[in-house]
ROZALUM-603092 format. One record per atom (N, C-alpha, C): atom name; y negated, z, x negated. Coordinates in Angstrom, 2 decimals. Layout:
! ROZALUM-603092
R   guke        yy        zz        xx
R     CA         Y         Z         X
...
***
This chain:
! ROZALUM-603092
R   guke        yy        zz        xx
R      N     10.30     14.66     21.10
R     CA     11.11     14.86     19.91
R      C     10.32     15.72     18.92
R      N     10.99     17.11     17.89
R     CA      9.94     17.78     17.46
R      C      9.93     16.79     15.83
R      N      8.72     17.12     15.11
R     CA      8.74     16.69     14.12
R      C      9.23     16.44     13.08
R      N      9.96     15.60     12.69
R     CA     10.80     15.37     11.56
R      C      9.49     15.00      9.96
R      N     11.01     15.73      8.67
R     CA     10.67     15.54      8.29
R      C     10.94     14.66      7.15
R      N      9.96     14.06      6.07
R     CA     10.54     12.81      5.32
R      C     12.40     12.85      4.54
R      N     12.66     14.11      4.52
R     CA     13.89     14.56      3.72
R      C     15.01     14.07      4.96
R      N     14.68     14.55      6.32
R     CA     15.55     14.31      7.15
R      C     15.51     13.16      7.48
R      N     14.89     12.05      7.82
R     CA     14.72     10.83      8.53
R      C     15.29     10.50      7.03
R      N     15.30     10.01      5.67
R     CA     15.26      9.78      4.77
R      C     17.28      9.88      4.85
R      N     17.41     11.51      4.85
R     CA     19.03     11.78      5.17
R      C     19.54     10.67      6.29
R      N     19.02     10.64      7.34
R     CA     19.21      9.97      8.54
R      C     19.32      8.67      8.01
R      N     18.95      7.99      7.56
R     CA     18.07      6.70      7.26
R      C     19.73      6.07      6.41
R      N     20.01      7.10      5.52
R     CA     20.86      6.68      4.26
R      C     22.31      6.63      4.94
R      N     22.37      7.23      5.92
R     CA     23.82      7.69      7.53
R      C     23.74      6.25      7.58
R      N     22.74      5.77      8.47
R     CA     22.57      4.45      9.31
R      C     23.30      3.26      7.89
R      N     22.66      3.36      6.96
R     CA     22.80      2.19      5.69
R      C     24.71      2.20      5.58
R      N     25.10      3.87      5.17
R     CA     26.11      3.89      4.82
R      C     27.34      3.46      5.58
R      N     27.30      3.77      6.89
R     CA     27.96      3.07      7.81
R      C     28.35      1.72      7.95
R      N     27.12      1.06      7.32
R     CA     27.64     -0.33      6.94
R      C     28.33     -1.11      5.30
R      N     27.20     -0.45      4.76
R     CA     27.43     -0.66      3.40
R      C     28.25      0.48      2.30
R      N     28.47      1.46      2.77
R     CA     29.35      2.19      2.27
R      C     28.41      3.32      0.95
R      N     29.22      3.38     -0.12
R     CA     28.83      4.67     -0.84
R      C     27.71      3.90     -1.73
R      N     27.48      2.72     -1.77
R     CA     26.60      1.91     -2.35
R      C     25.34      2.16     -1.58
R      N     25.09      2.66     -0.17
R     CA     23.99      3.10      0.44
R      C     23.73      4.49     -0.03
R      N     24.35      5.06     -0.47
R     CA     24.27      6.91     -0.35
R      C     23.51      6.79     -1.81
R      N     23.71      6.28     -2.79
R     CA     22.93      6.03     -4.07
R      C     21.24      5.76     -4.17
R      N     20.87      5.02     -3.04
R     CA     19.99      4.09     -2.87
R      C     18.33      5.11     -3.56
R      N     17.75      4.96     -4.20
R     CA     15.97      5.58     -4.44
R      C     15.64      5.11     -3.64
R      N     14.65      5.79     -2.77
R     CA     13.71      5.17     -1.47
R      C     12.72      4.40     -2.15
R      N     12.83      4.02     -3.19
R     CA     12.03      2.68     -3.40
R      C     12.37      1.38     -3.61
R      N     13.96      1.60     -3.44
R     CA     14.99      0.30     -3.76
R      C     14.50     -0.52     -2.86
R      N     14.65     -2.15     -3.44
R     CA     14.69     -2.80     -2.06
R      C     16.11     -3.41     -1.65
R      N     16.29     -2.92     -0.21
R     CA     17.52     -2.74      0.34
R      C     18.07     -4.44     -0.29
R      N     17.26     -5.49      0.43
R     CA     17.92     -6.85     -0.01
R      C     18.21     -6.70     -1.56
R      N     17.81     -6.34     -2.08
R     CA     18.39     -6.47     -3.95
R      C     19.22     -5.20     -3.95
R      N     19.06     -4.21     -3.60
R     CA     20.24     -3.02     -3.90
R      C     21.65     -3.19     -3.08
R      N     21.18     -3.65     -2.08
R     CA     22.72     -3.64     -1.23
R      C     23.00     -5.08     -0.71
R      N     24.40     -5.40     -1.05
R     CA     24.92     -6.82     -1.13
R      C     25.31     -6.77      0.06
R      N     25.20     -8.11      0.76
R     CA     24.88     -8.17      2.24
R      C     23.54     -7.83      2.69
R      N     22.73     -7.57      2.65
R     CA     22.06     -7.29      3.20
R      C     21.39     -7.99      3.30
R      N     20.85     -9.27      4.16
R     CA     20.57    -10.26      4.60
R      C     19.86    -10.29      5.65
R      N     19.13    -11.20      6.62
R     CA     18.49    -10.75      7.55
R      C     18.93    -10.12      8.48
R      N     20.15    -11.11      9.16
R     CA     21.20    -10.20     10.11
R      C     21.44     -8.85      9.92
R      N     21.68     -8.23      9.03
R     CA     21.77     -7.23      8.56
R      C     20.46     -5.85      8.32
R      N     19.61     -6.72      8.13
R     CA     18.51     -6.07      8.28
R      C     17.63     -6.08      9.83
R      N     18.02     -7.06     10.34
R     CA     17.70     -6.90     12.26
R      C     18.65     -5.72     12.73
R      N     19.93     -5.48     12.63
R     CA     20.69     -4.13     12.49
R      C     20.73     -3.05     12.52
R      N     19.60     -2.91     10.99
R     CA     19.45     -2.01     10.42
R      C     17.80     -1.25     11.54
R      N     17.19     -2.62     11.91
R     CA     16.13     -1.88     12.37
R      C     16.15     -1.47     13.86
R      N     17.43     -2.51     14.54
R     CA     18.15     -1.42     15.70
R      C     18.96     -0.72     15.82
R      N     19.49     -0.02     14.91
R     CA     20.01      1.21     14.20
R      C     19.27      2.21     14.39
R      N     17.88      1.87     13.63
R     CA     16.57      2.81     13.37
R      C     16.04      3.08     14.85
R      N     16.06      2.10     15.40
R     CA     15.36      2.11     16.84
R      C     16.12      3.15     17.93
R      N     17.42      2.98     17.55
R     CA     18.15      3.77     18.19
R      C     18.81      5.20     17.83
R      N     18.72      5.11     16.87
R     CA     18.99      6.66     16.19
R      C     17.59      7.83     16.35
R      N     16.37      7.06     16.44
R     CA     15.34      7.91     16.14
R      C     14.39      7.83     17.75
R      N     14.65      6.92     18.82
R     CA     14.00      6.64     19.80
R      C     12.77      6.26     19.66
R      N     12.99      4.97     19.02
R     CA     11.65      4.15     18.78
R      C     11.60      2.98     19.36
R      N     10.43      1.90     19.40
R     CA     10.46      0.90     19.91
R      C      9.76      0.12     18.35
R      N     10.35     -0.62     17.96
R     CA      9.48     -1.21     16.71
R      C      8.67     -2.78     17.89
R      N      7.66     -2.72     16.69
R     CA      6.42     -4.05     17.37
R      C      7.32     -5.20     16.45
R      N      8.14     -5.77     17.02
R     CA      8.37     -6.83     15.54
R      C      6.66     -8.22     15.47
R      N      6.15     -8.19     16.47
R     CA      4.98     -8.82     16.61
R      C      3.38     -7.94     15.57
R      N      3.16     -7.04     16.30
R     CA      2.13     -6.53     15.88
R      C      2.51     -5.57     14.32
R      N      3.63     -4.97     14.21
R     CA      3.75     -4.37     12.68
R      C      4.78     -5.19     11.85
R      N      4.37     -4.90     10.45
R     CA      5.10     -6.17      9.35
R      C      6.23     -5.47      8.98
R      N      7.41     -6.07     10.13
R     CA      8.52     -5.34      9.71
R      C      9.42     -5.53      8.70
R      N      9.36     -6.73      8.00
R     CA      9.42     -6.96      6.58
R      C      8.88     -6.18      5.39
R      N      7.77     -5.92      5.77
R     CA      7.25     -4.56      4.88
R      C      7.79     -3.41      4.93
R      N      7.71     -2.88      6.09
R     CA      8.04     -1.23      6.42
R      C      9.90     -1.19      6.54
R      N     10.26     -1.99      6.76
R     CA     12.13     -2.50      6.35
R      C     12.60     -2.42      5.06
R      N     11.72     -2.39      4.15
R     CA     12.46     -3.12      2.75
R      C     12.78     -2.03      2.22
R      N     12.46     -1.17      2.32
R     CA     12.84      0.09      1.57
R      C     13.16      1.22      2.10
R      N     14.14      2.23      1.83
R     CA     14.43      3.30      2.61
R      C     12.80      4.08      2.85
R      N     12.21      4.40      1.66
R     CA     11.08      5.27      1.91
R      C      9.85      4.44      2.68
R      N      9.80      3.44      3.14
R     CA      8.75      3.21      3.83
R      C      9.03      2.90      5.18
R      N     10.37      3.03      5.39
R     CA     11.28      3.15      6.41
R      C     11.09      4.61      7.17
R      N     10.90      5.50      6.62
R     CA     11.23      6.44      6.70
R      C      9.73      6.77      7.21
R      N      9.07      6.04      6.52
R     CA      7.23      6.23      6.70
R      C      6.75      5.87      7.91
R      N      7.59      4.71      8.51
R     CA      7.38      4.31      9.64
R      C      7.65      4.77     11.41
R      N      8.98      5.79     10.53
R     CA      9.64      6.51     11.50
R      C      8.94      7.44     11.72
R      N      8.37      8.69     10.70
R     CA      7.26      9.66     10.83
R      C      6.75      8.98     11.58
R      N      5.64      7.94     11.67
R     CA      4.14      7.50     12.23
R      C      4.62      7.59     13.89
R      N      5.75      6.75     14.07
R     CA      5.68      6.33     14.90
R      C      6.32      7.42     15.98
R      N      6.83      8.42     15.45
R     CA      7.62      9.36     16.36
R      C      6.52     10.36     16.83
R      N      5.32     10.58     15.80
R     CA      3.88     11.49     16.13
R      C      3.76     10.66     16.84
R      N      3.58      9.32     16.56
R     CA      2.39      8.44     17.72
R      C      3.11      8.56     19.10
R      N      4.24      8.90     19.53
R     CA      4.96      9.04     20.94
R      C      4.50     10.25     21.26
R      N      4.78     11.26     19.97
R     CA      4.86     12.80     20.41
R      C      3.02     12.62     21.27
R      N      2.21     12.08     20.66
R     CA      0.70     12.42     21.24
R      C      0.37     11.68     21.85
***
């Protein structure tokens, strides 16, 4: 996959949200946290969201070894995670 960048995964990122949550996702600052900005968004919803991510971007998330509670909560560190992890395949 060639390198993406934070604007696009970020674009990408806000697709995946809006689909569920509607124009209330398209608003979102990548520093929001999704559970307080978007109603519903609950765990179910956020397990979803991160096989959404998994599948839109061809990733495998560690739910064991990385704190996916951390790197979940927010579009932009979401987005941080997707960078890392799409280099770490590419090499």
């Amino acid at each position: 996959m060639p390198a993406l960048d934070q604007t696009e995964i970020g674009a990408r990122l806000t697709h995946l949200l809006a689909k569920r949550f509607g124009e209330e996702a398209r608003v979102l600052s990548p520093e929001a946290d999704l559970s307080d900005a978007l109603a519903g968004f609950d765990s179910l919803a956020a397990l979803e969201y991160v096989t959404a991510v998994e599948g839109e971007f061809g990733i495998e998330v560690d739910f064991v070894g990385d704190d996916v509670r951390y790197w979940f909560s927010t579009l932009g560190r979401t987005a941080e995670y997707v960078r890392d992890s799409v280099e770490d395949q590419a090499a």
